[in-house]
mmCIF file as gemmi writes it, N, C-alpha and C atoms, coordinates in Angstrom:
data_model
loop_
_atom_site.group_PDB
_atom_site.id
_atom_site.type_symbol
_atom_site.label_atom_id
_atom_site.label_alt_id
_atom_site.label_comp_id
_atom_site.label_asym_id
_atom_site.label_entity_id
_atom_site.label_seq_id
_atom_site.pdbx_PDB_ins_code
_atom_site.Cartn_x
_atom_site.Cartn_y
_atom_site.Cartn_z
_atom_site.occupancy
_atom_site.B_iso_or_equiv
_atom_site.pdbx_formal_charge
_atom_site.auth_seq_id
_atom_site.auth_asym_id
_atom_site.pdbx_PDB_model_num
ATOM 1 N N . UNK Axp A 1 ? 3.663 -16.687 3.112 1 0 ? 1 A 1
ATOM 2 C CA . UNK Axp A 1 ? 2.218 -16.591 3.145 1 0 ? 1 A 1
ATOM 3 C C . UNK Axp A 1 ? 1.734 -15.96 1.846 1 0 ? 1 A 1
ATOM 4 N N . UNK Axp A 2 ? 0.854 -16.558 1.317 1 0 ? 2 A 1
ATOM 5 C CA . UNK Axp A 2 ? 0.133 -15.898 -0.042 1 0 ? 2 A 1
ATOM 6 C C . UNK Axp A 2 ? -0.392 -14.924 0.181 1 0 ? 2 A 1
ATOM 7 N N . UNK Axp A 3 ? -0.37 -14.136 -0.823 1 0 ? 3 A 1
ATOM 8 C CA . UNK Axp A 3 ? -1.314 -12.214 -1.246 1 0 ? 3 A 1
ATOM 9 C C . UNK Axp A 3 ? -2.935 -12.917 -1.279 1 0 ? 3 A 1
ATOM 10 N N . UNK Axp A 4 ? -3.703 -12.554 -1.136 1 0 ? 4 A 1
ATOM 11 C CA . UNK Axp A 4 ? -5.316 -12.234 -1.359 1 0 ? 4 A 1
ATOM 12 C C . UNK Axp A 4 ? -5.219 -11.846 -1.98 1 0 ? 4 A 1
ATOM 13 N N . UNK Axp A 5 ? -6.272 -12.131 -3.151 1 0 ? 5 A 1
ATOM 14 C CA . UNK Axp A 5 ? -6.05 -11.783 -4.352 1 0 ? 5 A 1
ATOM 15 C C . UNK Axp A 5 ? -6.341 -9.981 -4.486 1 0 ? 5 A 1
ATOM 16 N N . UNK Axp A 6 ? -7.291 -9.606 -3.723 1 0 ? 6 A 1
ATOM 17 C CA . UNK Axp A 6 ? -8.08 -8.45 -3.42 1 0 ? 6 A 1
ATOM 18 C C . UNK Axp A 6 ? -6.706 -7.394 -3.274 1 0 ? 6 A 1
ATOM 19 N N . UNK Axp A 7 ? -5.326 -7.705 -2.639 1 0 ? 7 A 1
ATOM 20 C CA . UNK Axp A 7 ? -4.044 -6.89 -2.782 1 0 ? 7 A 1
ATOM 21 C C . UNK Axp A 7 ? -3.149 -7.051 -3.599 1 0 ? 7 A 1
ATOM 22 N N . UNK Axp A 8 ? -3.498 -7.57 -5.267 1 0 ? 8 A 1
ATOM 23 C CA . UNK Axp A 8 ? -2.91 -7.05 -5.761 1 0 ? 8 A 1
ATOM 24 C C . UNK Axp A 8 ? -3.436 -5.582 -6.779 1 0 ? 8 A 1
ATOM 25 N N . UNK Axp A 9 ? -1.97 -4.96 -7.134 1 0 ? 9 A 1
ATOM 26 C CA . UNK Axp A 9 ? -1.4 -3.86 -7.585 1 0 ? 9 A 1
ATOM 27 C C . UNK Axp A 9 ? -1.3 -3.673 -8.868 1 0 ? 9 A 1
ATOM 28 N N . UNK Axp A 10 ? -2.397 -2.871 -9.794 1 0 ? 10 A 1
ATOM 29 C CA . UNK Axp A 10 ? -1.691 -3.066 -11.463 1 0 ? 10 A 1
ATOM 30 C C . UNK Axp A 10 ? -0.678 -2.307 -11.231 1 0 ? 10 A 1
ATOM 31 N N . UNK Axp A 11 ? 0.241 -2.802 -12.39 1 0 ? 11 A 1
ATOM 32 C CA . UNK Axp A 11 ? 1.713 -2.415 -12.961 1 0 ? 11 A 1
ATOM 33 C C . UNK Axp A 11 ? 2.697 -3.117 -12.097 1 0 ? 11 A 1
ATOM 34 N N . UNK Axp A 12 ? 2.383 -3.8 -10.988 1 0 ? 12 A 1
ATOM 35 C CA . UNK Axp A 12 ? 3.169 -4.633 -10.314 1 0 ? 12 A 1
ATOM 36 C C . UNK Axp A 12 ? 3.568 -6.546 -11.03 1 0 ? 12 A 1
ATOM 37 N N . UNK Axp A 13 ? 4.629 -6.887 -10.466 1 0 ? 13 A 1
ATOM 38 C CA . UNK Axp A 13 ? 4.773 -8.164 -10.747 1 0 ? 13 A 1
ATOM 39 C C . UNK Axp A 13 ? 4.646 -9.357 -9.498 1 0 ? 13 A 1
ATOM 40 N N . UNK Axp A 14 ? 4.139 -9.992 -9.794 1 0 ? 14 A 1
ATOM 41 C CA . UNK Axp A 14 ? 3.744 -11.677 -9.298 1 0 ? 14 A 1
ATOM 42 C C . UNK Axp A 14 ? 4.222 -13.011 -9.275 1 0 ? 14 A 1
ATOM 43 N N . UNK Axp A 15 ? 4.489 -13.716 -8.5 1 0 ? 15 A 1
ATOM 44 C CA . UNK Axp A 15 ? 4.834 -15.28 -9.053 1 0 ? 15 A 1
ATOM 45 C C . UNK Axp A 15 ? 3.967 -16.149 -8.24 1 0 ? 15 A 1
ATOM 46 N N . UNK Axp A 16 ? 3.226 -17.075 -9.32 1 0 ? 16 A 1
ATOM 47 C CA . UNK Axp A 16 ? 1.809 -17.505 -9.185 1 0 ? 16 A 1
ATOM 48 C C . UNK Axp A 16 ? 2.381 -19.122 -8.995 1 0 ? 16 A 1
ATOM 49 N N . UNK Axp A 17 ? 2.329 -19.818 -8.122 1 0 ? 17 A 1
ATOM 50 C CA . UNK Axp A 17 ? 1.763 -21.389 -8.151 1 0 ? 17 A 1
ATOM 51 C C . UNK Axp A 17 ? 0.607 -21.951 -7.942 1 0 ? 17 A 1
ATOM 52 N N . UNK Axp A 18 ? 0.199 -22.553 -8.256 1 0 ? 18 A 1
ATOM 53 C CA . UNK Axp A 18 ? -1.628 -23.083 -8.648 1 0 ? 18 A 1
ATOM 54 C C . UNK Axp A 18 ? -1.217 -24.751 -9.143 1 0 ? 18 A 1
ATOM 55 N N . UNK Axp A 19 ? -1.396 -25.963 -8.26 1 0 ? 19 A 1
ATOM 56 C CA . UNK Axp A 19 ? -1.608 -27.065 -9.32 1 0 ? 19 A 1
ATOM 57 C C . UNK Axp A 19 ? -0.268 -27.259 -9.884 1 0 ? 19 A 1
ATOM 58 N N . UNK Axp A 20 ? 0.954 -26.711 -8.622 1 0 ? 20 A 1
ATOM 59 C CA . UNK Axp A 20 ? 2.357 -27.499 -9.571 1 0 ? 20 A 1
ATOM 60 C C . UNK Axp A 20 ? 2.419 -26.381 -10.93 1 0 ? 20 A 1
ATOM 61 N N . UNK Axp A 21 ? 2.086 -25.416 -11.344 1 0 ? 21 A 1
ATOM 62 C CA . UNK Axp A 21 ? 1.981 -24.44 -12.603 1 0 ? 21 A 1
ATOM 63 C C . UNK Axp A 21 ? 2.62 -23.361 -11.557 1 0 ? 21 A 1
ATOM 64 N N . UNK Axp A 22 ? 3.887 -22.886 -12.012 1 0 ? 22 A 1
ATOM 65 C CA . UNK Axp A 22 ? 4.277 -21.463 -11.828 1 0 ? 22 A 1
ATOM 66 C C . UNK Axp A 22 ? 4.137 -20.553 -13.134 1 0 ? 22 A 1
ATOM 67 N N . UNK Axp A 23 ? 4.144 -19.256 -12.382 1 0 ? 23 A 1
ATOM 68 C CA . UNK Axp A 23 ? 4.108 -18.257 -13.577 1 0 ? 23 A 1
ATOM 69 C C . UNK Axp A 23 ? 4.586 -17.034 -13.045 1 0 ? 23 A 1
ATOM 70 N N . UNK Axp A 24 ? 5.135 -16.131 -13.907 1 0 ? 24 A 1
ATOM 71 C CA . UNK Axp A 24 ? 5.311 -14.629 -13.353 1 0 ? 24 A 1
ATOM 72 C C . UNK Axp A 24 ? 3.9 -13.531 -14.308 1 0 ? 24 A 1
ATOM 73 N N . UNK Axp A 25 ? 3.592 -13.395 -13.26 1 0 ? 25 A 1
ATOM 74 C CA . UNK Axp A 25 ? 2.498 -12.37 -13.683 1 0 ? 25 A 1
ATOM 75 C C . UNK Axp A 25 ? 2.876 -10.484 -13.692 1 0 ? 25 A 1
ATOM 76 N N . UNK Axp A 26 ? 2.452 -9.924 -14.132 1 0 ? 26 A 1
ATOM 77 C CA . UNK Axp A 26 ? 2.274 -8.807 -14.124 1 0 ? 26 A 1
ATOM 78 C C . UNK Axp A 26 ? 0.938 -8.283 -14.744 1 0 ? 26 A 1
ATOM 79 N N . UNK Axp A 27 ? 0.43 -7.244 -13.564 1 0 ? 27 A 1
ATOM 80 C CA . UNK Axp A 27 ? -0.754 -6.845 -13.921 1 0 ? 27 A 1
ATOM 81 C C . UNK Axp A 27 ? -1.227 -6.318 -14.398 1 0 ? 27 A 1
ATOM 82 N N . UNK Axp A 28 ? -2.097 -5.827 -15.503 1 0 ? 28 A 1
ATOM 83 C CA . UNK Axp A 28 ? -2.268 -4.902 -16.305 1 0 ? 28 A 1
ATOM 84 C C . UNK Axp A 28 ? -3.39 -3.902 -15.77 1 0 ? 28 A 1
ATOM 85 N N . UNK Axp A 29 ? -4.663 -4.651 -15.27 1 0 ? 29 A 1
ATOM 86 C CA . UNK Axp A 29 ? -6.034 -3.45 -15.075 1 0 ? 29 A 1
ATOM 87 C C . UNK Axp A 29 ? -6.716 -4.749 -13.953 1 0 ? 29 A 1
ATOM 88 N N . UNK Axp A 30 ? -7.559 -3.961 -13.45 1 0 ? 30 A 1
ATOM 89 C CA . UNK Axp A 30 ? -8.037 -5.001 -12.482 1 0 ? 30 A 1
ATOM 90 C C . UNK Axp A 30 ? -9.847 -5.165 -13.226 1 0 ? 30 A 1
ATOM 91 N N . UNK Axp A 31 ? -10.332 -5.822 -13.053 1 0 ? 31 A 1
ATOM 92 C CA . UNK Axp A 31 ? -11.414 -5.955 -14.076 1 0 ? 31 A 1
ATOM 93 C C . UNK Axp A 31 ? -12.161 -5.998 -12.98 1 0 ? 31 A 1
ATOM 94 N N . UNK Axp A 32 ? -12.793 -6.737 -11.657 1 0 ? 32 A 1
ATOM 95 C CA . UNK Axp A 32 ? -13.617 -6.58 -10.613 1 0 ? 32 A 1
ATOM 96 C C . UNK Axp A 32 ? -12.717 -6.781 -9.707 1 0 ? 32 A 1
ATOM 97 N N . UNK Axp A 33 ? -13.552 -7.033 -8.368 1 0 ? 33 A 1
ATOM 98 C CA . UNK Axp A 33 ? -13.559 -7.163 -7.315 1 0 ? 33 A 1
ATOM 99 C C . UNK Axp A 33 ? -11.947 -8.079 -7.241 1 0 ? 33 A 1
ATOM 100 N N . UNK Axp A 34 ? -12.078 -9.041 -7.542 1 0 ? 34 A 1
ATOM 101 C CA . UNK Axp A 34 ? -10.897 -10.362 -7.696 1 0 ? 34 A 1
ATOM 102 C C . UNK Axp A 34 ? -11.014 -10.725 -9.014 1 0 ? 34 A 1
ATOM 103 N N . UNK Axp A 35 ? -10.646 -10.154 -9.861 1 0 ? 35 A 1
ATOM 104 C CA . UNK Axp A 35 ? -10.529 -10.55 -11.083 1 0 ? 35 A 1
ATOM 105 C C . UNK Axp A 35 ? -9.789 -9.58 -12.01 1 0 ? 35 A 1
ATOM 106 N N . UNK Axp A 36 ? -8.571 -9.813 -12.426 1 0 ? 36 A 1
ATOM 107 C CA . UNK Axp A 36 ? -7.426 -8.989 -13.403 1 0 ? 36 A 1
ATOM 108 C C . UNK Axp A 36 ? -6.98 -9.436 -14.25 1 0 ? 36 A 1
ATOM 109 N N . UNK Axp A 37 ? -6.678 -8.471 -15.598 1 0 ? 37 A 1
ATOM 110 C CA . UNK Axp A 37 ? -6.181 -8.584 -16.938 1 0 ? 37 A 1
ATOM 111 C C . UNK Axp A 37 ? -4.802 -8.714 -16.169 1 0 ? 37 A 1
ATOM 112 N N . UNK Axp A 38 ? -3.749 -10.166 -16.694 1 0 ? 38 A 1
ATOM 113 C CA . UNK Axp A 38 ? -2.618 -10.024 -16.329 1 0 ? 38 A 1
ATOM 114 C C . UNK Axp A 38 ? -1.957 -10.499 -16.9 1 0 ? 38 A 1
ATOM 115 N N . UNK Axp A 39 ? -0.399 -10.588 -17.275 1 0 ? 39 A 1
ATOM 116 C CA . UNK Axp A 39 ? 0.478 -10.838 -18.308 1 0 ? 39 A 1
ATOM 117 C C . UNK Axp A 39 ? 1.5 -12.109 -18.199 1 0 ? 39 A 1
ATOM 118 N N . UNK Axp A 40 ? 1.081 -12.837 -18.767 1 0 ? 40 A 1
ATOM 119 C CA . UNK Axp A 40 ? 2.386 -14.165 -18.565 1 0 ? 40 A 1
ATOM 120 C C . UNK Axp A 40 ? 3.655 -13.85 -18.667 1 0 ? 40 A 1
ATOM 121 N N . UNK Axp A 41 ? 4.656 -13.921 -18.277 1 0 ? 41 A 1
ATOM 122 C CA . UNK Axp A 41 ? 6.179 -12.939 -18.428 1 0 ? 41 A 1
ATOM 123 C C . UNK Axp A 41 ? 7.112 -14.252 -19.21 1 0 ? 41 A 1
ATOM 124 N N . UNK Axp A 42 ? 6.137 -15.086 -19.198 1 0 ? 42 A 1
ATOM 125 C CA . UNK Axp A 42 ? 7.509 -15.819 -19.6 1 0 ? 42 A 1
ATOM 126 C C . UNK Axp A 42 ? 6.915 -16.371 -21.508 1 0 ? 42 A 1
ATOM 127 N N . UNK Axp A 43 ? 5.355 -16.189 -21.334 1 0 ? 43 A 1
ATOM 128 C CA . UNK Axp A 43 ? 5.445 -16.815 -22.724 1 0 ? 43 A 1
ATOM 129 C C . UNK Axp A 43 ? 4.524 -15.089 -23.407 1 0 ? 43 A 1
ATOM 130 N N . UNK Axp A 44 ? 4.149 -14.356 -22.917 1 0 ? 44 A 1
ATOM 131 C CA . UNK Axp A 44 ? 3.762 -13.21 -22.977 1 0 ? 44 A 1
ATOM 132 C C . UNK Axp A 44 ? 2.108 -12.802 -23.437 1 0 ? 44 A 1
ATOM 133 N N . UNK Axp A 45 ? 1.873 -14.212 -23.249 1 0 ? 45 A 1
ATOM 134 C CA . UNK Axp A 45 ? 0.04 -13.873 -23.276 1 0 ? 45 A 1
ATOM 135 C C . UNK Axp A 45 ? -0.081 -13.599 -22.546 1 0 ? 45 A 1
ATOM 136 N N . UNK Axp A 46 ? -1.573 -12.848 -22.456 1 0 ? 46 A 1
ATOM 137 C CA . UNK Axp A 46 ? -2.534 -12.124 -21.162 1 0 ? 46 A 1
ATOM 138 C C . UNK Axp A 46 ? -4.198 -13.277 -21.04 1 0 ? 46 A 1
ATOM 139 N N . UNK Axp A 47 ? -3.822 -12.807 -19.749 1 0 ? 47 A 1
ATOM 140 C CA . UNK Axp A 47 ? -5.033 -14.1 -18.895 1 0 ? 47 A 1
ATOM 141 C C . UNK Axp A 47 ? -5.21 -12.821 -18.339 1 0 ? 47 A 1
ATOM 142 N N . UNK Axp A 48 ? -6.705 -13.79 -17.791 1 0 ? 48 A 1
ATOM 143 C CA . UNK Axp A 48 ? -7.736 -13.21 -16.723 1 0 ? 48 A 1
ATOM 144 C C . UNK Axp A 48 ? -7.351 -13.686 -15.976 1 0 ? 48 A 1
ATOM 145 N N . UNK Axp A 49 ? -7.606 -13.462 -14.562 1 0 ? 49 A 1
ATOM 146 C CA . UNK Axp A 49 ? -6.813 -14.157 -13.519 1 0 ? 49 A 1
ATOM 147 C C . UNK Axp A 49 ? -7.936 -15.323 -13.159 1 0 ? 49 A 1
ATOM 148 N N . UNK Axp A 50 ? -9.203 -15.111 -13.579 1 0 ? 50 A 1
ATOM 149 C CA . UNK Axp A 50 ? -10.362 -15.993 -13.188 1 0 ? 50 A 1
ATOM 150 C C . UNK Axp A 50 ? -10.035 -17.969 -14.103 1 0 ? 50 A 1
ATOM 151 N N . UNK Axp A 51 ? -9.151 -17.113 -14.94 1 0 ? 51 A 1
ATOM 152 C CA . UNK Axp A 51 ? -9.038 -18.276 -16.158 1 0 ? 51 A 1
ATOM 153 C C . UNK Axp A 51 ? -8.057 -19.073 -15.547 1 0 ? 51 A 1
ATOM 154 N N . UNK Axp A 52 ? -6.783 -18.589 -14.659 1 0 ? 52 A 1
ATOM 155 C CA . UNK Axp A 52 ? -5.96 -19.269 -14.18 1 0 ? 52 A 1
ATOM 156 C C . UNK Axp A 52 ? -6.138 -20.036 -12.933 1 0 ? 52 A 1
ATOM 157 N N . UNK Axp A 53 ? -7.126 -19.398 -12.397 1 0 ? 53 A 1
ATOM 158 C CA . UNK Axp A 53 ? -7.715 -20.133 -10.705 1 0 ? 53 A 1
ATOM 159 C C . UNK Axp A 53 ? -9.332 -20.641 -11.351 1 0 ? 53 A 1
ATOM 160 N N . UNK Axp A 54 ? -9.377 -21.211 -12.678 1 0 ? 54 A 1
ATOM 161 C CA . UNK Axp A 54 ? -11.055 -21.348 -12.69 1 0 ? 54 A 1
ATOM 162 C C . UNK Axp A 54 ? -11.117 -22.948 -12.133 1 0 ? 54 A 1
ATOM 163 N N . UNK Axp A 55 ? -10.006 -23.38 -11.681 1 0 ? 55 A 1
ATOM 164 C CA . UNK Axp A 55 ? -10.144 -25.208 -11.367 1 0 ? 55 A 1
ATOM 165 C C . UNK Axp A 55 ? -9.751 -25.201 -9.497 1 0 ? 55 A 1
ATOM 166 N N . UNK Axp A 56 ? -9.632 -24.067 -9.054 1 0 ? 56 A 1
ATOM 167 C CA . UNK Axp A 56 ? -10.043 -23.811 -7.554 1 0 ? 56 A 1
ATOM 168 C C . UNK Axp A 56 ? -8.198 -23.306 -7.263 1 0 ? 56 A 1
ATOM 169 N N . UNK Axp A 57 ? -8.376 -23.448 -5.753 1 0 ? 57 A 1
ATOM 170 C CA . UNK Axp A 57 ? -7.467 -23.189 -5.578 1 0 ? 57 A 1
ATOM 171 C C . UNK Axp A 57 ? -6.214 -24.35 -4.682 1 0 ? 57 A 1
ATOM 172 N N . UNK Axp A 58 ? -5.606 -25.04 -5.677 1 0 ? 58 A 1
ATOM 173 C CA . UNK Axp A 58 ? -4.764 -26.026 -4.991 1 0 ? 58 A 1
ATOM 174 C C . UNK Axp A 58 ? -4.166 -26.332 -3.225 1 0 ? 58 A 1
ATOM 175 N N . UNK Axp A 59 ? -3.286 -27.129 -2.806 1 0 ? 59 A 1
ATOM 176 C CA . UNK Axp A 59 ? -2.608 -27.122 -1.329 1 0 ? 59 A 1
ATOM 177 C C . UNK Axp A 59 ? -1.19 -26.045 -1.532 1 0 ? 59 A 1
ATOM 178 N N . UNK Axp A 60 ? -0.937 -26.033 -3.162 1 0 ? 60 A 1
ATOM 179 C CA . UNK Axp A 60 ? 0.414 -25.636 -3.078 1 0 ? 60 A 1
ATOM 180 C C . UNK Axp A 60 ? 0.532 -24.373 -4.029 1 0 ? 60 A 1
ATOM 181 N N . UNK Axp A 61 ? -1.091 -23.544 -3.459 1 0 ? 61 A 1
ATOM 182 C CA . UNK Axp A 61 ? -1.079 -22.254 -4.176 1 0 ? 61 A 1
ATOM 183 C C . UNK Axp A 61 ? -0.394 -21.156 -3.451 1 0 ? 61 A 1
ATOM 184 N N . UNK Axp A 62 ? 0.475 -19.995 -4.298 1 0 ? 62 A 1
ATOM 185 C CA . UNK Axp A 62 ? 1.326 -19.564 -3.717 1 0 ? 62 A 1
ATOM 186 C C . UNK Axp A 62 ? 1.151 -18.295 -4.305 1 0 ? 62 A 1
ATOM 187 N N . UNK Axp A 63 ? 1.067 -16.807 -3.712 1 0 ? 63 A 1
ATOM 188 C CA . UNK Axp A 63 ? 0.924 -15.675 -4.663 1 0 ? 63 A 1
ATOM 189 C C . UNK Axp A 63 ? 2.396 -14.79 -3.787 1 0 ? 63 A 1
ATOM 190 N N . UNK Axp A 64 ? 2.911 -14.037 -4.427 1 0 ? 64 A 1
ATOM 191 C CA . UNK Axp A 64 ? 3.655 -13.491 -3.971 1 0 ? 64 A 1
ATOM 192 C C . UNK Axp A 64 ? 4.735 -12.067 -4.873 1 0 ? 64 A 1
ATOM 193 N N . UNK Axp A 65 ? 4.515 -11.283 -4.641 1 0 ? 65 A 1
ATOM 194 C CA . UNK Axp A 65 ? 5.044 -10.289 -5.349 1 0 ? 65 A 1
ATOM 195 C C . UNK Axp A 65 ? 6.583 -10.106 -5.771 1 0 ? 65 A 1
ATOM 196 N N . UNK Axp A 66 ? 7.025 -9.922 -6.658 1 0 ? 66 A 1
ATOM 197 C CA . UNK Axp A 66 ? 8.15 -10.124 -6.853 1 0 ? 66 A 1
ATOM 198 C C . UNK Axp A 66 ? 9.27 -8.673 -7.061 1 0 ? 66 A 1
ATOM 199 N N . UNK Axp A 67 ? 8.903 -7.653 -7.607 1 0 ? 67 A 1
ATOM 200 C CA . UNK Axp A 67 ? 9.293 -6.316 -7.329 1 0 ? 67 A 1
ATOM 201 C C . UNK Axp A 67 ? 7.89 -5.325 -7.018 1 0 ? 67 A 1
């Protein structure tokens, strides 16, 4: 079952599917309500999390914490 976005944790890590796109996230600061500065782990840019869900939210979206 997927996290709401509303529980995640800065300094924690993530693995995001959206649209067939995985990613490992880690969070840096939470900016609002549902919306966080967070860190790509694998190519090491930082997204907004609004930037990664701005095309909705897919059938095979998946949030889930990883440590």
């Amino acid at each position: 079952m997927a996290l709401a976005l509303d529980n995640l944790r800065v300094g924690r890590v993530y693995h995001l599917t959206n649209y067939g796109e995985s990613r490992n996230l880690e969070v840096l600061a939470r900016l609002g309500k549902e919306n966080f500065k967070v860190k790509d782990l694998d190519t090491l840019e930082i997204y907004e999390m609004t930037e990664l869900l701005q095309w909705g939210i897919g059938k095979d979206y998946d949030l889930d914490e990883l440590r």
